[in-house]
C-alpha positions in Angstrom: 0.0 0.0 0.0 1.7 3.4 -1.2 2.0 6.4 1.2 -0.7 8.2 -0.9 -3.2 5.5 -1.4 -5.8 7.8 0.6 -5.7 10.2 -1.7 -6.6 7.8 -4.6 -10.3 7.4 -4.8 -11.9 4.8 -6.8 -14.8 5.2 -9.3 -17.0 2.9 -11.6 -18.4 5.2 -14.6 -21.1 4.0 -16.8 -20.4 6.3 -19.6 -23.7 6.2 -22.0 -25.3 7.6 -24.5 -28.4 8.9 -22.6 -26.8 8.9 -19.1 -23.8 8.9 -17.3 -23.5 6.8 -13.8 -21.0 6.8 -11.5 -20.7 4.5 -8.6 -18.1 5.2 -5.4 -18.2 3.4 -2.1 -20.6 0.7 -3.6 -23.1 3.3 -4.1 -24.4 5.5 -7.5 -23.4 8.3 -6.3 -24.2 10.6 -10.0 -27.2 9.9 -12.7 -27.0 12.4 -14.6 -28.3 13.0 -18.3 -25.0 12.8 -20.9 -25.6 16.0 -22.3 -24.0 20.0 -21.2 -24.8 23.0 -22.0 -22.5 25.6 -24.5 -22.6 29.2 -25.3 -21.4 30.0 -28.3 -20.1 33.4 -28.0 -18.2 32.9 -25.2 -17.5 28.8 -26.0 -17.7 28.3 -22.0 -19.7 25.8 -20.9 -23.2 26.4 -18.9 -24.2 23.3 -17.5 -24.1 19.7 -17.4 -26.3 16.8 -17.0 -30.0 17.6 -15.3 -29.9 21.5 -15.5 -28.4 21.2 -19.4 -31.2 18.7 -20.0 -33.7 21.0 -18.6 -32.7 23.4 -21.9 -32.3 20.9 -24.3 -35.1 21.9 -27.2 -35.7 25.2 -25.7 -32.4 27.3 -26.7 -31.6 30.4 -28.2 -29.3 30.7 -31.1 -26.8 31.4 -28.3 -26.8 28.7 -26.3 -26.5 25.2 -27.8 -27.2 21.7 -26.3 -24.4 19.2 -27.0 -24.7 15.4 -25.9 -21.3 14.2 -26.3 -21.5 10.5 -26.8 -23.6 9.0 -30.0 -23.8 5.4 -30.3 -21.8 4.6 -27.2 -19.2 6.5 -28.1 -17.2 10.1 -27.9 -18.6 12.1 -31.1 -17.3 15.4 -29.0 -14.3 15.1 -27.4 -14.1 18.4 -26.1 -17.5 18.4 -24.3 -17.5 14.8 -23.3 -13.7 15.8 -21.4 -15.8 18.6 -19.6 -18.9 16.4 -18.8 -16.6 13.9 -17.2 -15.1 16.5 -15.0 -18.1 17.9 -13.8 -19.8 14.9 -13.0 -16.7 13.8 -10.9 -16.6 17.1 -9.4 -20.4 16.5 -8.0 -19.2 13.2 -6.1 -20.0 13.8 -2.5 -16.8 14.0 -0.3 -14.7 15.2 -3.7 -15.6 18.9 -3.6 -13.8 21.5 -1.5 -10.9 19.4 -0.8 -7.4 21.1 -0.5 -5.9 18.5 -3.1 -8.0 16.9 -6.1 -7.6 13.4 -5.5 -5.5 11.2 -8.2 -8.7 8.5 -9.5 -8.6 4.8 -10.3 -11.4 4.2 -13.0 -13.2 1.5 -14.5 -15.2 2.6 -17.6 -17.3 0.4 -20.0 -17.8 0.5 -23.5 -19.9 -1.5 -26.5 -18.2 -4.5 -27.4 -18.3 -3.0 -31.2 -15.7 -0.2 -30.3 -12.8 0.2 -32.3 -9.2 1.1 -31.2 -9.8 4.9 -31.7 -12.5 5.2 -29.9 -11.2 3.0 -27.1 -8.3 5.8 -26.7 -10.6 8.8 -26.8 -12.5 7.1 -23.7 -9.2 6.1 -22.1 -8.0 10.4 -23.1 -11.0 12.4 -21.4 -10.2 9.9 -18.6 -6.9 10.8 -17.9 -7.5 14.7 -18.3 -10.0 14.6 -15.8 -7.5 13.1 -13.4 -7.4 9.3 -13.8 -4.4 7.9 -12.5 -5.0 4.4 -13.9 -7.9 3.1 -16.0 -9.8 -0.1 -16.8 -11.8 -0.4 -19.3 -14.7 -3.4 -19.7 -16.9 -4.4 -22.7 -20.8 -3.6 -21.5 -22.0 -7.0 -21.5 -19.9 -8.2 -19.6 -20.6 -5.3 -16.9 -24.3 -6.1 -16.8 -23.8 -9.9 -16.3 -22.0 -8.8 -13.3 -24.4 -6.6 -12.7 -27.2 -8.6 -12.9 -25.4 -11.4 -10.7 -24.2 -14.0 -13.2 -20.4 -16.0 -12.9 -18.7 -14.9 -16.0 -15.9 -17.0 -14.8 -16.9 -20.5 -14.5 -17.5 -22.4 -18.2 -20.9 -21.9 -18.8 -22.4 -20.4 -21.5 -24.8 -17.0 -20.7 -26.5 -14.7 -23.0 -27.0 -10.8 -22.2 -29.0 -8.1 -24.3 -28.0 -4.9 -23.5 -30.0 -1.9 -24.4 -29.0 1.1 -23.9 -29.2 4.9 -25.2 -27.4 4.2 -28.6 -26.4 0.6 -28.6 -27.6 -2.4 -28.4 -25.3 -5.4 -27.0 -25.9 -8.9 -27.6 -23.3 -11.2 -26.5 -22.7 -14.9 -25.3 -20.3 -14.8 -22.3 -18.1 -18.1 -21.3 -14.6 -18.0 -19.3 -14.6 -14.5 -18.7 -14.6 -13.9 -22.5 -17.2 -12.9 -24.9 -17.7 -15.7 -27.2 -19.9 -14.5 -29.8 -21.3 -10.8 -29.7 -23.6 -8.2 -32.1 -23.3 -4.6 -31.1 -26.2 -2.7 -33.4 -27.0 1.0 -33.3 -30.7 0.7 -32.7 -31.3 1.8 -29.1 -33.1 4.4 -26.9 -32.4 6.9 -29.2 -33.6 5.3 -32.2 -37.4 4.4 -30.6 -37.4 8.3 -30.0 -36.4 9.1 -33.2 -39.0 6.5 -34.5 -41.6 8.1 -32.1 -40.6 11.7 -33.7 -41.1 10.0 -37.3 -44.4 7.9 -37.0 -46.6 11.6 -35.1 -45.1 13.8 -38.0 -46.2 10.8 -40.6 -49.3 9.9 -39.0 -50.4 12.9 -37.1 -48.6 15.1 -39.0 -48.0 16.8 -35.1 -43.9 18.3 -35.0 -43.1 17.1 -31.4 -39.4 17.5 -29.6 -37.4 14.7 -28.6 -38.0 15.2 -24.7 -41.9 15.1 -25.4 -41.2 11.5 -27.7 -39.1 10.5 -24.8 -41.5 11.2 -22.2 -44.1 9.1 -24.7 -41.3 6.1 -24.6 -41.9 6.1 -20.8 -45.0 6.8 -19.9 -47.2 4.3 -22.7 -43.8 2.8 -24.6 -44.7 -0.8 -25.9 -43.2 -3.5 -28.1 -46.3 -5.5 -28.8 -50.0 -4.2 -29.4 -51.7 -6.5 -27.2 -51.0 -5.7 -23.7 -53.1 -7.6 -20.6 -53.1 -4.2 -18.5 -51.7 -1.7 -20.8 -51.2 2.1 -19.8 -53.6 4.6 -20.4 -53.8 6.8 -23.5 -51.7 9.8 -23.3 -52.1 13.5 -24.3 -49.3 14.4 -27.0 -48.3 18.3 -27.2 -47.1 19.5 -30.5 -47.0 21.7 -33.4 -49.7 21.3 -36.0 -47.7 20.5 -39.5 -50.3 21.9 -41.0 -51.8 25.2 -39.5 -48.9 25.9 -37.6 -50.5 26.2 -34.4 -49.5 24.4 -31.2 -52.4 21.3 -31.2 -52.8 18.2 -28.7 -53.8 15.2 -29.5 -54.2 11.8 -27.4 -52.3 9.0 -28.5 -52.4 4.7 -26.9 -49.7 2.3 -26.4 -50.9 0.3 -29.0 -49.7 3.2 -31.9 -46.5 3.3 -30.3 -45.9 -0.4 -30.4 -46.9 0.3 -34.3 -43.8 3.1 -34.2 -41.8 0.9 -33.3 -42.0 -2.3 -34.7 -39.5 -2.4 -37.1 -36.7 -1.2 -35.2 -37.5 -4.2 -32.5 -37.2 -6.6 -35.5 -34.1 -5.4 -36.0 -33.0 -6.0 -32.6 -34.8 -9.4 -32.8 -32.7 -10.3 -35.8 -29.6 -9.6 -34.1 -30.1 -11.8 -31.3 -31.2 -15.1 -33.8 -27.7 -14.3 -35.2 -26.2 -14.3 -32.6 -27.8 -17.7 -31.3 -26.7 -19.0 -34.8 -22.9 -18.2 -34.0 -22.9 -19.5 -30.5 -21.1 -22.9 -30.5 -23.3 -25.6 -29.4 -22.0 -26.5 -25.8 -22.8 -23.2 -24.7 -26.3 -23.2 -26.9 -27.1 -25.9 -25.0 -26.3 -23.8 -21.9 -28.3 -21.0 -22.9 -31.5 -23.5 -23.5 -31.3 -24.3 -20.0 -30.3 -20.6 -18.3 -32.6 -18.6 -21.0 -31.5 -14.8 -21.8 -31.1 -12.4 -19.5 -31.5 -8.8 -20.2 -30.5 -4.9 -19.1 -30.0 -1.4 -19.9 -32.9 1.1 -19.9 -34.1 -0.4 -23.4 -35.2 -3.4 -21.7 -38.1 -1.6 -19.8 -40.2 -0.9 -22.4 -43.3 -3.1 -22.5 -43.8 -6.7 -23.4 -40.4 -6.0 -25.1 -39.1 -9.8 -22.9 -42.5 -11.7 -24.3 -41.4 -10.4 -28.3 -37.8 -11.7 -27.6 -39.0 -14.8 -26.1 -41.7 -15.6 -28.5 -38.7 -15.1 -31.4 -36.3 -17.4 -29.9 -38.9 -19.9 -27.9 -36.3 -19.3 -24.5 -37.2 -18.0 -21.1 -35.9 -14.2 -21.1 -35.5 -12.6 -17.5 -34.9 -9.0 -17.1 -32.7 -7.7 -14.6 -34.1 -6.1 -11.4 -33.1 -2.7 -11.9 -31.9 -2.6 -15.5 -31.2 0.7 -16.3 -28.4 0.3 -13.5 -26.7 -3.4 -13.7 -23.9 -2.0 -15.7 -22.8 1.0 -13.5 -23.5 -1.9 -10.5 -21.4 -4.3 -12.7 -18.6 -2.1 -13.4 -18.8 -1.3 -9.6 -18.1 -4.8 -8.6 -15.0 -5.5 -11.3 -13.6 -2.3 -9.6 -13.9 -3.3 -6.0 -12.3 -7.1 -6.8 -9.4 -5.8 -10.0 -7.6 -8.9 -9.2 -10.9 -12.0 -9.6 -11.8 -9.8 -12.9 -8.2 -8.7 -13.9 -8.4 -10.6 -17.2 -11.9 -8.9 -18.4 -10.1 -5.6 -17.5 -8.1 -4.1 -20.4 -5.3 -1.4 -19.6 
């Protein structure tokens, strides 16, 4: 143990697309939106996470909303460096401190991430005071998360969706085996949500108002044994111009999204027809297991299951098994030194 050890603080950062978690002391100690605030004339930044979320879709041409990661990856390098900052900044028992404390980080990525982008994570890291860090694939954090032995030969399949990515991946040894990483995600139903009320409705709406449709009556099938009740939409009229309301049901928004689910549905048949057969055999047996936020939406499991006849579970509190699984590869570095990459 070196002199300064107590000045080394450790940290688990979920770095997504939508939001950013970090975990320290076993506990999430930030959940914050991925997304800060700029003003142009001055190129300072005005806020980050909740408050910059707050004026996303309602700037003036002198302020402009920037969410640094797309895809599960750093699209601005510049912002995404600040975001980190702040975020660590806000940790209870880092501010006011005489000394800013030298930080051991483990950060997970999509298992589809190249070498470049791998360095830009590893880059806004170390400028916002990293001493050493880790990096882990996201499947592999959420099977920790969720409470699965990555470690011990058996074979395990994990969905992952998240903001920008989706992960599928079989998991055996403390290896991924097989794995699809696809860019349909959070973002995408939103975007799909934005597209089927300006097609359909012809109603403009604003990406926190589809989001807030995703929540609140967000479904992947159209038959729903207690679905939610309809809700009132708030838009522009394409038309007349005017502002106009109209009242939507889950059952449309399962029609939104459909195709972007078969996508998703796609992915994981092909990547049951690359698993090798011993762990196939495995996955009969354990079934699928899912997380991420993605996994929330409604009768989302039932599509996936009914496409691949297998039990799917989802995981108790999915939009936070891979912050909690990072978390746990930090605390015990040595057990999960070889799914850790320098």
């Amino acid at each position: 143990m070196g002199l300064f050890d107590f000045l080394t603080y450790d940290i688990a950062i979920d770095l997504g697309t939508a939001n950013t978690l970090i975990i320290h002391n076993d506990k999430v100690v930030v959940d914050a939106p991925s997304i800060v605030a700029l003003d142009r004339t001055t190129g300072a930044f005005l806020a980050v996470g909740e408050t910059a979320m707050q004026m996303h879709g309602k700037t003036h041409d002198n302020i402009r909303t920037i969410r640094p990661l797309k895809d599960g990856v750093i699209a601005d390098f510049v912002a995404s460096e600040h975001m980190i900052r702040e975020l660590i900044k806000s940790i209870p028992g880092l501010t006011g401190r005489l000394f800013a404390p030298s930080l051991r980080m483990v950060i997970c990525i999509p298992s589809g991430i190249t070498e470049v982008e791998k360095r830009a994570v590893k880059d806004s890291a170390e400028h916002a005071n990293a001493k050493e860090v880790y990096l882990i694939h996201e499947p592999m954090a959420a099977a920790i998360g969720i409470g699965v032995d990555v470690l011990e030969p058996k074979g395990n399949m994990i969905i992952d969706i998240g903001g920008g990515t989706t992960e599928i991946a079989v998991l055996a040894l403390g290896g991924i085996v097989c794995d699809e990483s696809i860019k349909v995600a959070g973002d995408v139903f939103t975007n799909d949500i934005v597209y089927y009320m300006r097609t359909q409705h012809n109603l403009s709406i604003g990406e926190r108002m589809a989001e807030q449709i995703k929540i609140q009556i967000g479904s992947a099938i159209e038959s729903l044994p207690d679905g939610p009740e309809d809700m009132a939409v708030q838009g522009r009229d394409l038309l007349s111009g005017k502002p106009k309301s109209i009242t939507i049901s889950y059952r449309e928004v399962a029609r939104a999204l459909d195709k972007s689910i078969l996508r998703i549905e796609d992915s994981v048949m092909k990547a049951l027809a690359n698993t090798p057969p011993e762990l196939s055999a495995d996955i009969y047996n354990s079934g699928i297991y899912m997380a991420g936020g993605g996994s929330l939406l409604r009768g989302l499991d039932q599509r996936i299951s009914m496409k691949t006849d297998l039990p799917v579970y989802v995981a108790e509190d999915p939009l936070r098994a891979v912050v909690r699984g990072t978390g746990i590869a930090l605390k015990n570095i040595e057990k999960y030194k070889t799914l850790l990459m320098r």
